[in-house]
N, C-alpha and C positions, 0 to 999 in steps of 0.2 A: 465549486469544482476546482481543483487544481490538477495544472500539469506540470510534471517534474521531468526535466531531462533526463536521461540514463546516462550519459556519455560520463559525469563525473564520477574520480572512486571513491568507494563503499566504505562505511567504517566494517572490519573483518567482523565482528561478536553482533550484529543487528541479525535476530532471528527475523528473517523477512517470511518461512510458514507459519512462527508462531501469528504473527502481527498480521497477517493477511485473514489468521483464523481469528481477530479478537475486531478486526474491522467490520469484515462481512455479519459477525455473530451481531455487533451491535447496532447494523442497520445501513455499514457503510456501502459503498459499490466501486468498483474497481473494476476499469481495463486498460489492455495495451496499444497503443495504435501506432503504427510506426515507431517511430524512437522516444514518445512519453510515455509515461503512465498518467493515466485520468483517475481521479479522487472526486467521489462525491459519496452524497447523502440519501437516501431515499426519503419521499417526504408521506405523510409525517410523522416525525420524530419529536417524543416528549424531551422536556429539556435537560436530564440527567442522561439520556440517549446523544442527544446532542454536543454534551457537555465531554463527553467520552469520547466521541469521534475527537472533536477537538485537543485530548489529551493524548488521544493515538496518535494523529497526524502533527502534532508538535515534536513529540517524543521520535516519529521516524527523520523529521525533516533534523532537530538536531543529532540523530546517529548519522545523517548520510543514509542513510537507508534506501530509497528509492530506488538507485542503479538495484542494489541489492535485487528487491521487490520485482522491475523489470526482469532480473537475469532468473529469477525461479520461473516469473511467470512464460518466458521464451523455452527454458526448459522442458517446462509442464508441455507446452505447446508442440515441441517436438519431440516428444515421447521421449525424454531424456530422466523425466522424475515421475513419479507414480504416488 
C-alpha cells in the first residue's frame, strides 16, 4: 500500500479518471482518508496483473499525479463530478 500526500502540486496533463479507470480495471484499490490517498492491491493478483499496477503507480508517482487523483476523488465525493 502506499500513501501519498495531496498537499503537493500536480503535474497539469496527469488524466487522474483516466488512471483511476486502468487501476481499479486491473485489480488495483484506492481510497481517500483525510489528506492521503491509499494505494493498494487486491490479492491475488497474477504476476502480469501485478506487473501493471506497478507500471501504473510508477507512471502516476513520476507525473505528480496524486494531489491530482485526491482532488477528482474529493470532487466525486461532493457531488461536484458525475
Amino acid at each position: 500500500m502506499a500513501s501519498i500526500p495531496v498537499d503537493p502540486p500536480h503535474a497539469g496533463n496527469f488524466d487522474a479518471a483516466a488512471w483511476l479507470t486502468a487501476w481499479t480495471e486491473g485489480g488495483g484499490i484506492y481510497f481517500l482518508a483525510g489528506g492521503n490517498l491509499h494505494l493498494c492491491r487486491a490479492r491475488p493478483l497474477d504476476p502480469a496483473a501485478t506487473a501493471n499496477l506497478s507500471r501504473l503507480k510508477s507512471r502516476m508517482h513520476r507525473a505528480g499525479g496524486g494531489p491530482a487523483i485526491a482532488e477528482l476523488l474529493t470532487r466525486h465525493r461532493n457531488g461536484d463530478v458525475m
